[in-house]
PyMOL CGO cylinders between C-alpha atoms (Angstrom):
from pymol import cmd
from pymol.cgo import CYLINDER

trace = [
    CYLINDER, 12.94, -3.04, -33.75, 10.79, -1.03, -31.70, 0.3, 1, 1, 1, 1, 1, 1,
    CYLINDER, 10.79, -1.03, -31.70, 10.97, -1.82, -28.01, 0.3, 1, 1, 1, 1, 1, 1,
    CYLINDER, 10.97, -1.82, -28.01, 7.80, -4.27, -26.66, 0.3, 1, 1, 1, 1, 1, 1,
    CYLINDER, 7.80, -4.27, -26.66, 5.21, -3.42, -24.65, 0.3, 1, 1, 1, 1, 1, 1,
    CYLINDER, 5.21, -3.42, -24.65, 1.27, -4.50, -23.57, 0.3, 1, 1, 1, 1, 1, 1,
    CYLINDER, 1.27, -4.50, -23.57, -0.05, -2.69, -26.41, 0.3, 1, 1, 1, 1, 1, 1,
    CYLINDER, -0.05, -2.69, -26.41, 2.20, -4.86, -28.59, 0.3, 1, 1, 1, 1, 1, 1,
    CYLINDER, 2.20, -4.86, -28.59, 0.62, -6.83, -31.46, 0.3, 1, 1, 1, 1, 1, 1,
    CYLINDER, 0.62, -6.83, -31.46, 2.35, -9.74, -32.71, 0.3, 1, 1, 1, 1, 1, 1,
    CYLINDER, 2.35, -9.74, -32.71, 1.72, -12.59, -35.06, 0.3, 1, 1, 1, 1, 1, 1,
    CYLINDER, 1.72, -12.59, -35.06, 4.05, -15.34, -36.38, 0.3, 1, 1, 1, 1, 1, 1,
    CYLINDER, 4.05, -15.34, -36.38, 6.78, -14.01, -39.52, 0.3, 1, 1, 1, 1, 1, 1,
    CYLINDER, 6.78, -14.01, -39.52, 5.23, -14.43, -43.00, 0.3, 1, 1, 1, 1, 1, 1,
    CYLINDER, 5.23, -14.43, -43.00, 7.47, -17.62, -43.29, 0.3, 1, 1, 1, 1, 1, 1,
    CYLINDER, 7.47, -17.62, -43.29, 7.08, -19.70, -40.10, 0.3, 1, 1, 1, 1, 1, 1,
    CYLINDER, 7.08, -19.70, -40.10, 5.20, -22.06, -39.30, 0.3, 1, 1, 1, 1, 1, 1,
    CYLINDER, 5.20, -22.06, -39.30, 4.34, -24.26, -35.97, 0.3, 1, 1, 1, 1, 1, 1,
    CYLINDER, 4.34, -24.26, -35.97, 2.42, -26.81, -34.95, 0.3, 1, 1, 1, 1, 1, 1,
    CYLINDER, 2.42, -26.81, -34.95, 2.27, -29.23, -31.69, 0.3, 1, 1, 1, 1, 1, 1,
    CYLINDER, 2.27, -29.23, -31.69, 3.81, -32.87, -32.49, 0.3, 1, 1, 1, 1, 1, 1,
    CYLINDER, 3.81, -32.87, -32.49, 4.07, -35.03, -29.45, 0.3, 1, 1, 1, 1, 1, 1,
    CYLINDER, 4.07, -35.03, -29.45, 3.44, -32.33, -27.10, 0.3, 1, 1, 1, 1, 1, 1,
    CYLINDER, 3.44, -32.33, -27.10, 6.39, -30.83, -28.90, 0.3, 1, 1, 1, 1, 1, 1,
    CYLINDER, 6.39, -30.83, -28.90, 6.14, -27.29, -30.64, 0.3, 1, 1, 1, 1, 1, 1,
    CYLINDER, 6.14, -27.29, -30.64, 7.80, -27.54, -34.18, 0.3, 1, 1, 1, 1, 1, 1,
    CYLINDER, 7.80, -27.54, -34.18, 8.42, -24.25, -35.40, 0.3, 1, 1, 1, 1, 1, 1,
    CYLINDER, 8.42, -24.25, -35.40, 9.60, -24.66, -39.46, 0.3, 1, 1, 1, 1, 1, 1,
    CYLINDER, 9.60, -24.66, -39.46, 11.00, -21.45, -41.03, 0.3, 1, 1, 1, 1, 1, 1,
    CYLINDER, 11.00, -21.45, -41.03, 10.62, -21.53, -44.41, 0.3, 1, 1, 1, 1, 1, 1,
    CYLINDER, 10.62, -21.53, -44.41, 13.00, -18.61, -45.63, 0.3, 1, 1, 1, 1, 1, 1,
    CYLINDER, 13.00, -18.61, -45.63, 15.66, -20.88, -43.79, 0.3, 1, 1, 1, 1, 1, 1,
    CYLINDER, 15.66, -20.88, -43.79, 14.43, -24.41, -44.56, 0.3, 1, 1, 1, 1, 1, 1,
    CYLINDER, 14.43, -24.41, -44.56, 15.20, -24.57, -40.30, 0.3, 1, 1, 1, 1, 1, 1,
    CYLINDER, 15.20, -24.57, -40.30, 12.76, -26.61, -38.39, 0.3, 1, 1, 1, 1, 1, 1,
    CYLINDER, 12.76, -26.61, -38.39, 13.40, -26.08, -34.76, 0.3, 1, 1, 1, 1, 1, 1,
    CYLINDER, 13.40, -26.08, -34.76, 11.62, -27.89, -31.53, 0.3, 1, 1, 1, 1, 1, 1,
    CYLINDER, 11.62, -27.89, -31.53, 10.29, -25.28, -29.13, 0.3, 1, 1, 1, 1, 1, 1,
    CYLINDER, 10.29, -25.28, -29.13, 9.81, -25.46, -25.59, 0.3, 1, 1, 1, 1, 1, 1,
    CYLINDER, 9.81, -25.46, -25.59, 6.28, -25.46, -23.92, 0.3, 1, 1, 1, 1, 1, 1,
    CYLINDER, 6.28, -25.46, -23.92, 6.26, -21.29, -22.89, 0.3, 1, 1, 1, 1, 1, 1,
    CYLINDER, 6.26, -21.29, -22.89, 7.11, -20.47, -26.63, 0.3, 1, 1, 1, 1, 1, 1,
    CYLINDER, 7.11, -20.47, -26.63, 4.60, -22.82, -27.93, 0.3, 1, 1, 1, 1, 1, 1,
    CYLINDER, 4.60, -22.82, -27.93, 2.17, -20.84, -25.86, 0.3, 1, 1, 1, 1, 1, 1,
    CYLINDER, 2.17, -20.84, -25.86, 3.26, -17.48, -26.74, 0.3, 1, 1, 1, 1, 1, 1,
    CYLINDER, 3.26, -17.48, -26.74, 3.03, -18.44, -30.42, 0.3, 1, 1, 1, 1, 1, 1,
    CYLINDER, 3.03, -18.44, -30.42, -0.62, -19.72, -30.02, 0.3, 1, 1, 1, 1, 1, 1,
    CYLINDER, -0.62, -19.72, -30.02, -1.32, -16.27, -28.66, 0.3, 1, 1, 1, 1, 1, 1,
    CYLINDER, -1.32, -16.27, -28.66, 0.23, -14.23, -30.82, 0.3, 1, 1, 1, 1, 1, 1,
    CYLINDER, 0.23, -14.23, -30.82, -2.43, -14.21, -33.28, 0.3, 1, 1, 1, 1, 1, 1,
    CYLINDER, -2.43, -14.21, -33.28, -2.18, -10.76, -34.71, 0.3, 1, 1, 1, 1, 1, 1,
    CYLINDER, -2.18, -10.76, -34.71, -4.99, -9.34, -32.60, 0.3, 1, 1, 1, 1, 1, 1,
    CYLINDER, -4.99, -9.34, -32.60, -4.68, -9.62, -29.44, 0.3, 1, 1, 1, 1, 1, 1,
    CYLINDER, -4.68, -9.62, -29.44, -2.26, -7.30, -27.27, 0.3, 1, 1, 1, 1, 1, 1,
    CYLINDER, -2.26, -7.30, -27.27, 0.45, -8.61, -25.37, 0.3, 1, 1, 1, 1, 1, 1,
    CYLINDER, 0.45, -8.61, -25.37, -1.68, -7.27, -22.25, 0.3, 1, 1, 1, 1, 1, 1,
    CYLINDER, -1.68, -7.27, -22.25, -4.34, -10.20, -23.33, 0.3, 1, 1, 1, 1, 1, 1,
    CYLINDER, -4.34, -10.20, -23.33, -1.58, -12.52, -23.33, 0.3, 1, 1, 1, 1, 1, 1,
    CYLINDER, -1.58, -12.52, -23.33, -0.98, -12.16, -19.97, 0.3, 1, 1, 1, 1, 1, 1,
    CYLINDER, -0.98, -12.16, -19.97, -4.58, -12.00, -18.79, 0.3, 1, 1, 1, 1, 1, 1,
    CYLINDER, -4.58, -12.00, -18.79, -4.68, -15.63, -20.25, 0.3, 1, 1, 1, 1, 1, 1,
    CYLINDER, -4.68, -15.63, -20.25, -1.06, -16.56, -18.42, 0.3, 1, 1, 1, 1, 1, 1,
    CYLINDER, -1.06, -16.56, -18.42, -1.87, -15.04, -14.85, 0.3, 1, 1, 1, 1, 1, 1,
    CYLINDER, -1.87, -15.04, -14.85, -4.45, -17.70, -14.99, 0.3, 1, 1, 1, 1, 1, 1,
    CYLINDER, -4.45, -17.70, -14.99, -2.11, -20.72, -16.02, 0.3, 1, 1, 1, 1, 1, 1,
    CYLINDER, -2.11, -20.72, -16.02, 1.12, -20.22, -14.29, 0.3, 1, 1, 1, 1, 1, 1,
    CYLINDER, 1.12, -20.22, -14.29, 1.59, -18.98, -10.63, 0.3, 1, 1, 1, 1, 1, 1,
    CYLINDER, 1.59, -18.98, -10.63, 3.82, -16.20, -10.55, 0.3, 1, 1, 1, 1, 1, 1,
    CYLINDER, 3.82, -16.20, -10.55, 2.84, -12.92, -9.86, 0.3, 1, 1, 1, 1, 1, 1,
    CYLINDER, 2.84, -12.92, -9.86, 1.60, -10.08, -12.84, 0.3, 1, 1, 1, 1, 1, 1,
    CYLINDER, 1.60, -10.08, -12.84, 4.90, -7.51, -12.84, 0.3, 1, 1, 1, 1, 1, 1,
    CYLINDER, 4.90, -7.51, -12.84, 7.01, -10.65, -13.12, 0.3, 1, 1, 1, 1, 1, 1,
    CYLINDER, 7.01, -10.65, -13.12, 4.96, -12.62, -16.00, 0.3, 1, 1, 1, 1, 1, 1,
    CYLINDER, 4.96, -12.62, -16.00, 4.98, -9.21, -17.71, 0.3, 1, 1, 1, 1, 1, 1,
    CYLINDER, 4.98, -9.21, -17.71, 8.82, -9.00, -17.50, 0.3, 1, 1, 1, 1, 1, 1,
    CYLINDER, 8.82, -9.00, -17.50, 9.71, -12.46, -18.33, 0.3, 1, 1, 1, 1, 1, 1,
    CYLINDER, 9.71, -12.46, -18.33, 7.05, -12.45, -21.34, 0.3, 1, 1, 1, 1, 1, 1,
    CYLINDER, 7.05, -12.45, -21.34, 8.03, -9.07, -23.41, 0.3, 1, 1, 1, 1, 1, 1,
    CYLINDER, 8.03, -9.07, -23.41, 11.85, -10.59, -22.96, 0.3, 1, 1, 1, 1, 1, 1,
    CYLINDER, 11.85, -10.59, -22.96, 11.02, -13.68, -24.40, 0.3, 1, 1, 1, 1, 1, 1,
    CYLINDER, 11.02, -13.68, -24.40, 8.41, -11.98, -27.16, 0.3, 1, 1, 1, 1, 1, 1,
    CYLINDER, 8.41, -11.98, -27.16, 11.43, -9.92, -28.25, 0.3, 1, 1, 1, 1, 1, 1,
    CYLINDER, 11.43, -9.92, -28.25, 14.16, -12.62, -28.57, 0.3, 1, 1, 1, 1, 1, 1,
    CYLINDER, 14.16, -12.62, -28.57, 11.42, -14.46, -30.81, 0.3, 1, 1, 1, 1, 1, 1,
    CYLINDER, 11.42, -14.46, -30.81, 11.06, -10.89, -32.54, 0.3, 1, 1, 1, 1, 1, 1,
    CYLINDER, 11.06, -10.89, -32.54, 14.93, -10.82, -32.76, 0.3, 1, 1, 1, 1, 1, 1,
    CYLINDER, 14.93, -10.82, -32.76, 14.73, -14.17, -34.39, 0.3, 1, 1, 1, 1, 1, 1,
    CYLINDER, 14.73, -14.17, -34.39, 12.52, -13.52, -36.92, 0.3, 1, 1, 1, 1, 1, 1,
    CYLINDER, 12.52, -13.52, -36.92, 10.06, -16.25, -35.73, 0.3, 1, 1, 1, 1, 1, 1,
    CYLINDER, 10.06, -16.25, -35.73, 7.86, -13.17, -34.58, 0.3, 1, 1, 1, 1, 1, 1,
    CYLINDER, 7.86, -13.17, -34.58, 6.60, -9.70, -35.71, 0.3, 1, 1, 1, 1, 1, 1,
    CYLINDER, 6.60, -9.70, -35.71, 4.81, -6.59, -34.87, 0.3, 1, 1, 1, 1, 1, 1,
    CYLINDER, 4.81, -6.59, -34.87, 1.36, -6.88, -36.92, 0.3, 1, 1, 1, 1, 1, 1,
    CYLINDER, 1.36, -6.88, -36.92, -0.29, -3.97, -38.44, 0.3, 1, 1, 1, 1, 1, 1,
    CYLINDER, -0.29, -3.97, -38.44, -2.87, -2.50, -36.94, 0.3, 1, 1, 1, 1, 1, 1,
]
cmd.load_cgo(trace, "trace")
C-alpha cells in the first residue's frame, strides 16, 4: 500500500460496515463474517473517512476536539489510518 499522507482519501472497504451501539463502534466485516468493537478514536476516524474528504480535513475537525498539538495529531492519525488500511477495514478511494 502506498504510504499515507494529508492528501489521502479514504473510505470504509467495500465489505465493512460500522455503526455506534451503546456508545460502542461495531465494525462488522462481511468478507470475514468478524464483527469487532472499536474504540472511540477509530469510531471517529471511520465517520470521517467518507471518501471525500482528505486526511488534512480530518484533522482540521480533530485539532478542534482533542488537545494535543497539530504535528502530533497528524502523526498519531496517518499511523492509526494505515493499521486500519493494513486491516482491510480501510481504503484509499478513487479520486
Amino acid at each position: 500500500m502506498t504510504p499515507l499522507d494529508g492528501r489521502s482519501v479514504l473510505k470504509p472497504a467495500s465489505d465493512v460496515r460500522f455503526r455506534i451501539v451503546d456508545r460502542e463502534a461495531v465494525v462488522v466485516r462481511q468478507r470475514d463474517s468478524e464483527v469487532l468493537v472499536m474504540s472511540d478514536v477509530a469510531a471517529r476516524l471511520l465517520a470521517l473517512a467518507d471518501g471525500v474528504r482528505p486526511v488534512d480535513a480530518w484533522l482540521d475537525v480533530l485539532v478542534e476536539e482533542y488537545e494535543v498539538d497539530r504535528g502530533t495529531l497528524e502523526r498519531d492519525v496517518l499511523q492509526f489510518a494505515a493499521e486500519l488500511a493494513e486491516q482491510g477495514i480501510l481504503e484509499v478511494a478513487d479520486r
